[in-house]
C-alpha positions as CSV (number, residue, x, y, z in Angstrom):
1,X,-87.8,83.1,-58.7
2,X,-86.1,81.2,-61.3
3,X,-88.8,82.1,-64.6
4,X,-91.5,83.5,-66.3
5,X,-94.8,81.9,-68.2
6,X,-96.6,84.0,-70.6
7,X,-100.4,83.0,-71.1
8,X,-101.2,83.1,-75.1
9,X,-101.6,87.0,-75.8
10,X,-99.0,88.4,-73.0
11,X,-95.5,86.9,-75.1
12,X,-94.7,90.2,-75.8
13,X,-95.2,92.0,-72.3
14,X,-93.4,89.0,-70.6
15,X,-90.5,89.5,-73.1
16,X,-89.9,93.0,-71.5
17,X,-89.9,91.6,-68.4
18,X,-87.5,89.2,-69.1
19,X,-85.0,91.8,-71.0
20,X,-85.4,94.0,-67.7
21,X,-85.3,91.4,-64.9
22,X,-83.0,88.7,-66.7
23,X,-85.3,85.9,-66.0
24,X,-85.8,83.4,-68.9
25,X,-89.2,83.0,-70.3
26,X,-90.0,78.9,-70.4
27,X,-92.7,77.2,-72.9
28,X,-96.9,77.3,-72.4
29,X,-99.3,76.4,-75.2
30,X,-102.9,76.4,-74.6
31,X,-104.7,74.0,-76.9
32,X,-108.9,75.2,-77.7
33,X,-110.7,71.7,-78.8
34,X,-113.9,72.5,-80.9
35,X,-116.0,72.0,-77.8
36,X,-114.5,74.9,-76.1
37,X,-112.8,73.3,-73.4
38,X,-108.7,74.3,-73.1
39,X,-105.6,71.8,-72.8
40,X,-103.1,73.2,-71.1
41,X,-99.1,72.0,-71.4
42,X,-96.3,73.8,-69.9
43,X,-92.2,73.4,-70.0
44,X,-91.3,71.4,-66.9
45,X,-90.5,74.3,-63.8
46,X,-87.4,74.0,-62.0
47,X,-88.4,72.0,-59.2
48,X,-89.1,73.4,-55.8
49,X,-88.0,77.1,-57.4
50,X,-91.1,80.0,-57.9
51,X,-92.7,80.5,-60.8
52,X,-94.0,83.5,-62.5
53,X,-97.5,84.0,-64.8
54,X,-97.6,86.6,-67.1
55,X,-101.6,87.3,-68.5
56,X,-103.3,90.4,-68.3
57,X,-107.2,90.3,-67.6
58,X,-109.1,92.6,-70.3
59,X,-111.6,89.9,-71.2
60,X,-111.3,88.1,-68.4
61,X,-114.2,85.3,-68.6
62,X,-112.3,83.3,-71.4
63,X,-108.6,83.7,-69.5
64,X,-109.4,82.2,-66.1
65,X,-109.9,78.5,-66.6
66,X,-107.2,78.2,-68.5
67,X,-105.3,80.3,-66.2
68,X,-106.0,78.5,-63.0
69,X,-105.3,75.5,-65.0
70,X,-101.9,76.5,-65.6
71,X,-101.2,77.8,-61.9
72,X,-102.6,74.6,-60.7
73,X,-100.2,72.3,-63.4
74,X,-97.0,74.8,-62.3
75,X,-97.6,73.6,-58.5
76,X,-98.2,69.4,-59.5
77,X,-95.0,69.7,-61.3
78,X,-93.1,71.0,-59.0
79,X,-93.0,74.8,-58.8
80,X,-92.9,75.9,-55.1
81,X,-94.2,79.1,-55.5
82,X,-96.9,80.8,-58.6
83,X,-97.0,84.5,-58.6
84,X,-99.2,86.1,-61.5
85,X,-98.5,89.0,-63.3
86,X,-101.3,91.0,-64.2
87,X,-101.0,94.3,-65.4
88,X,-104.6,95.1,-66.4
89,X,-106.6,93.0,-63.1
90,X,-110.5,93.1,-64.2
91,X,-113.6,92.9,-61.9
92,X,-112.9,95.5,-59.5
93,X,-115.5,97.5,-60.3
94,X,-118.1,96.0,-58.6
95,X,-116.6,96.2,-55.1
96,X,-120.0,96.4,-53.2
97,X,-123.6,95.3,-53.9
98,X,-125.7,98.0,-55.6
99,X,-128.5,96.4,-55.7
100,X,-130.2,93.6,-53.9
101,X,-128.8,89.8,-55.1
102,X,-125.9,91.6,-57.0
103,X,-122.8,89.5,-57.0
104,X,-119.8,91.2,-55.7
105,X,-117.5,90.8,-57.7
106,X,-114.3,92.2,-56.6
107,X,-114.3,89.8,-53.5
108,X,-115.1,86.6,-55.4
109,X,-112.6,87.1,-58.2
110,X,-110.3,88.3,-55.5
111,X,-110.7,84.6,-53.5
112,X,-110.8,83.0,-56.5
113,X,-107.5,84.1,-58.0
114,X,-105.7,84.3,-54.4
115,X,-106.0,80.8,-53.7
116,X,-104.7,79.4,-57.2
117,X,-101.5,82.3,-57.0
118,X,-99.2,83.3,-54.0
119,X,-98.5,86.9,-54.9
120,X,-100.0,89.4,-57.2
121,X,-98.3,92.4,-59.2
122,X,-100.9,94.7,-61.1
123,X,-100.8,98.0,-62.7
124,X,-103.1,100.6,-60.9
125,X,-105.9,99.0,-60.2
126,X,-109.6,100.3,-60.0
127,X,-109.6,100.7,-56.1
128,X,-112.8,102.8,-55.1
129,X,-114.5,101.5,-51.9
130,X,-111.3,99.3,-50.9
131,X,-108.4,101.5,-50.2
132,X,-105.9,99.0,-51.0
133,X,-105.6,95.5,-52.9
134,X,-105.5,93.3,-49.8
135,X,-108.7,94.1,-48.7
136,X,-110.5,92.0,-51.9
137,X,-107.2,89.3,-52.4
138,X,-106.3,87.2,-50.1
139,X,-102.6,87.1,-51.3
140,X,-99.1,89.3,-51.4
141,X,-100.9,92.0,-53.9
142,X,-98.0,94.6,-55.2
143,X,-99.5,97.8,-56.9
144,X,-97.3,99.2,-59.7
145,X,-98.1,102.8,-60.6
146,X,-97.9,104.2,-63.8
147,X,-98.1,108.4,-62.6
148,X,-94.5,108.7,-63.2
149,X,-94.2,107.0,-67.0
150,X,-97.8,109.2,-67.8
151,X,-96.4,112.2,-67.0
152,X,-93.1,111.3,-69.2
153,X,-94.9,110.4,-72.0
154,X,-96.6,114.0,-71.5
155,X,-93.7,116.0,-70.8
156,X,-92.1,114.5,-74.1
157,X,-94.8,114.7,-76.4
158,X,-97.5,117.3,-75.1
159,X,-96.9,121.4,-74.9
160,X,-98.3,123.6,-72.5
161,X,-100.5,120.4,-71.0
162,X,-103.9,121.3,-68.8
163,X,-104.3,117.8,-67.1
164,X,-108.1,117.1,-67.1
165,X,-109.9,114.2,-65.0
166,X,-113.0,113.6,-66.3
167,X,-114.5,112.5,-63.3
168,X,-113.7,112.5,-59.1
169,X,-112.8,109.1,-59.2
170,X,-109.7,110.3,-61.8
171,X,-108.6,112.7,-59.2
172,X,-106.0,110.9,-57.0
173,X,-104.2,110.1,-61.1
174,X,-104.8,113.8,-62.1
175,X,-103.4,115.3,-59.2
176,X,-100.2,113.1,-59.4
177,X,-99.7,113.7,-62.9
178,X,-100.3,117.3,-63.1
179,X,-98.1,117.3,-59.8
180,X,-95.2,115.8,-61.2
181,X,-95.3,117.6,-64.5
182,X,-95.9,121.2,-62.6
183,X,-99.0,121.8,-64.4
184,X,-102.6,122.7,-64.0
185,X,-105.6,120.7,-63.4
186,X,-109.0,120.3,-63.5
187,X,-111.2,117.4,-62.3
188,X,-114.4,117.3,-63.7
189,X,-117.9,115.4,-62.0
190,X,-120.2,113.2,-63.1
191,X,-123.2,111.0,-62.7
192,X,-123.6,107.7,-64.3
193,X,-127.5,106.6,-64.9
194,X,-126.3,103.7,-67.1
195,X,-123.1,101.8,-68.4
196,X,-123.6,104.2,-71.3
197,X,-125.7,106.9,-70.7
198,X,-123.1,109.4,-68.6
199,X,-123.4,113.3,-67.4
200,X,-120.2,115.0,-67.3
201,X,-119.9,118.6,-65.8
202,X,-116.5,120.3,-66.5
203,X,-115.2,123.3,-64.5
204,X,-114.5,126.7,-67.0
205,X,-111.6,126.0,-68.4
206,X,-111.2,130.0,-69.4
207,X,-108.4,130.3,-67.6
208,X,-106.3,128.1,-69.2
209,X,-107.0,128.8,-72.8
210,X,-104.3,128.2,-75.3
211,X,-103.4,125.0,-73.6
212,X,-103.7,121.1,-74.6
213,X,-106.4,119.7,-72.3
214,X,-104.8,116.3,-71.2
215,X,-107.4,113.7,-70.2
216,X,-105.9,111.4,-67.8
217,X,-108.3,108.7,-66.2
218,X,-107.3,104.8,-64.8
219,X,-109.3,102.9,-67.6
220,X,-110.7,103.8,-70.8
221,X,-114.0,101.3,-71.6
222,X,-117.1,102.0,-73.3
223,X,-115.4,105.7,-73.6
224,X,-118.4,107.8,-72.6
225,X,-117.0,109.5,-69.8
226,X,-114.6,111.2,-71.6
227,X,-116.6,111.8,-74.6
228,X,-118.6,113.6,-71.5
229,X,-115.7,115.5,-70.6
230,X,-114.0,116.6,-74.5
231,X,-118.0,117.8,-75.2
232,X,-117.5,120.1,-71.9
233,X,-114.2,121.5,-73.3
234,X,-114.1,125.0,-75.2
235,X,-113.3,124.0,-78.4
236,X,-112.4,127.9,-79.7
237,X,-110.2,128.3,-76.4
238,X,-107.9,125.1,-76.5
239,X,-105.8,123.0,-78.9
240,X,-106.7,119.2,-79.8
241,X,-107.2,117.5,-76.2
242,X,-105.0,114.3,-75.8
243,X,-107.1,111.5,-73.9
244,X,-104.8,109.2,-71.8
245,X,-106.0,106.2,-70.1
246,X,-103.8,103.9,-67.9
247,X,-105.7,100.6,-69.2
248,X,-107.8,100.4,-72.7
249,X,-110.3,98.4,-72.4
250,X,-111.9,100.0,-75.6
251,X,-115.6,98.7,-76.4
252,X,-116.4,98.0,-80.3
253,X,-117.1,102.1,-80.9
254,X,-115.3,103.7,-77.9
255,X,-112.3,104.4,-80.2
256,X,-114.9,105.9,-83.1
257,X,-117.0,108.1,-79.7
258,X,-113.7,109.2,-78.4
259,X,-112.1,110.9,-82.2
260,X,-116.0,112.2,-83.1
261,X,-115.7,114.0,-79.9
262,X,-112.7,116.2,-81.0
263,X,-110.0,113.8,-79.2
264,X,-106.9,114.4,-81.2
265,X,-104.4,111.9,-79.7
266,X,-105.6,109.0,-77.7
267,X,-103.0,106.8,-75.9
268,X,-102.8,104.0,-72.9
269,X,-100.2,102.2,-71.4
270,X,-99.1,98.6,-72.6
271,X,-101.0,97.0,-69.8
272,X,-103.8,95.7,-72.1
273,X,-101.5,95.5,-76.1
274,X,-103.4,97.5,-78.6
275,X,-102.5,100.4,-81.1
276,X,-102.9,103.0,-78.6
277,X,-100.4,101.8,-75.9
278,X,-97.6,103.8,-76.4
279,X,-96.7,104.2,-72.8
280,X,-94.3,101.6,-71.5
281,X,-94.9,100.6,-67.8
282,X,-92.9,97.1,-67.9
283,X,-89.7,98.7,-66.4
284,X,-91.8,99.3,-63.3
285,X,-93.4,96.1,-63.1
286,X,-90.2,94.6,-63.9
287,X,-88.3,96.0,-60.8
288,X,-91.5,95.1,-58.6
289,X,-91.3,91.0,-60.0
290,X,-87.6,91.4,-59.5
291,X,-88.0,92.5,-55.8
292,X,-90.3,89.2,-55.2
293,X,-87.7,87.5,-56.7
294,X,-84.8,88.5,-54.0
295,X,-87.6,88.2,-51.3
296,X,-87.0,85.1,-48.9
297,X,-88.8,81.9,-50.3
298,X,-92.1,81.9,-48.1
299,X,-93.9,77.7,-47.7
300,X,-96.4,77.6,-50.6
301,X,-99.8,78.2,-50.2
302,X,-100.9,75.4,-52.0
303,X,-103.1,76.2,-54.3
304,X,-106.3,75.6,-52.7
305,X,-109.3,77.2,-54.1
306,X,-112.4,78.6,-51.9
């Protein structure tokens, strides 16, 4: 791999990147005309060399033309191979139909995105039904994980932590953390009736008391399933919980929710850059992109969209 492309918005991650791997970061400027549409003009590739994209996908609707736009212009101008960098990867939620007519999601964005790139590197993804990435994308998918820079951040800022998922689908993080830190943990359950209306059942944390309760969960959105959880915490029996989400997303009010629910600290990792991300995962993705780069150069796929 010869360099790196930052999408507008992702300069700064792809800057990391390029202090940790040593790969230079060339030119991209996306131009908006009033109609909406996007011009795209990039710094001339290195011919027949791979490429890189740097652009995480909170947001994701407004991202993708422009996006494919710029794999698609790498590859005309020369670049043999166009990975993409994605730290936060959207639309893996809906990963089956619920209902009758529903769209899956997942799979479409999945083929989409695999046939404009020839490799993926992501930050924990929200895998539920599909176990791992290649099962939605059609491409070389490489899943960083951010257990190991959580728990640090914990260990370094947090005493006496009781890790705390606020829901089953948290567990597989929880466990890892709490595991690497030698803690306890508790994993709480919960029923969704709505994108907003959420029931969250904790176990007694009794045992525990005296404690920080650490909420650790993947992604942090409209917030409500850990203002489920802090509401099920003792608040005479525990200090000021610290909620912890891998990706935040953060709706309009989620922030507000989460610190009128007691949360005294809330902090995410710097796949998505906000105030809260604190937690620094581009070492990891760094050494994964710097693997690809020392992999032998595979024929391109070519770009060819479903």
């Amino acid at each position: 791999m010869s360099c790196l492309y930052a999408m507008p918005g992702n300069e700064a991650f792809a800057d990391r990147l390029v202090r940790h791997t040593g790969l230079p970061r060339r030119e991209l400027r996306v131009h908006r005309f009033p109609d909406g549409e996007s011009l795209v003009r990039v710094e001339l590739p290195p011919a027949h060399e791979d490429v890189a994209l740097v652009c995480t996908l909170d947001n994701p609707d407004g991202k993708v033309v422009p996006l494919l736009m710029t794999a698609a212009t790498l590859r005309e101008l020369g670049a043999a191979r166009v990975g993409l960098v994605a730290p936060y990867l959207a639309y893996m939620r809906q990963d089956t139909r619920f209902h009758p007519g529903e769209a899956v999601s997942a799979r479409i964005f999945g083929r989409l995105l695999g046939g404009a790139f020839d490799w993926l590197v992501t930050v924990d993804p929200h895998l539920h039904r599909y176990h791992t990435l290649d099962q939605a994308w059609p491409l070389d998918g490489r899943v960083v994980h951010a257990a190991a820079q959580v728990a640090a951040w914990i260990g370094a800022h947090v005493d006496a932590p009781l890790i705390v998922g606020p829901d089953g689908e948290s567990d597989q993080w929880v466990r890892d953390v709490a595991t690497r830190l030698g803690a306890p943990f508790v994993v709480a359950r919960k029923a969704r009736h709505g994108d907003r209306d959420v029931d969250v059942t904790l176990a007694d944390t009794a045992p525990w008391k005296g404690r920080t309760p650490v909420l650790v969960d993947d992604i942090i959105s409209s917030g409500r399933t850990m203002v489920g959880a802090l509401q099920g915490l003792d608040p005479a029996g525990s200090r000021a919980p610290v909620c912890i989400g891998v990706h935040g997303i953060f709706a309009p009010d989620a922030l507000a929710q989460l610190a009128a629910a007691g949360a005294g600290r809330i902090v995410t990792c710097n796949t998505i850059d906000n105030a809260t991300a604190l937690i620094d995962i581009s070492a990891d993705v760094a050494a994964t992109v710097a693997e690809l780069a020392r992999a032998p150069h595979h024929e391109s796929r070519g770009g060819n969209l479903p």
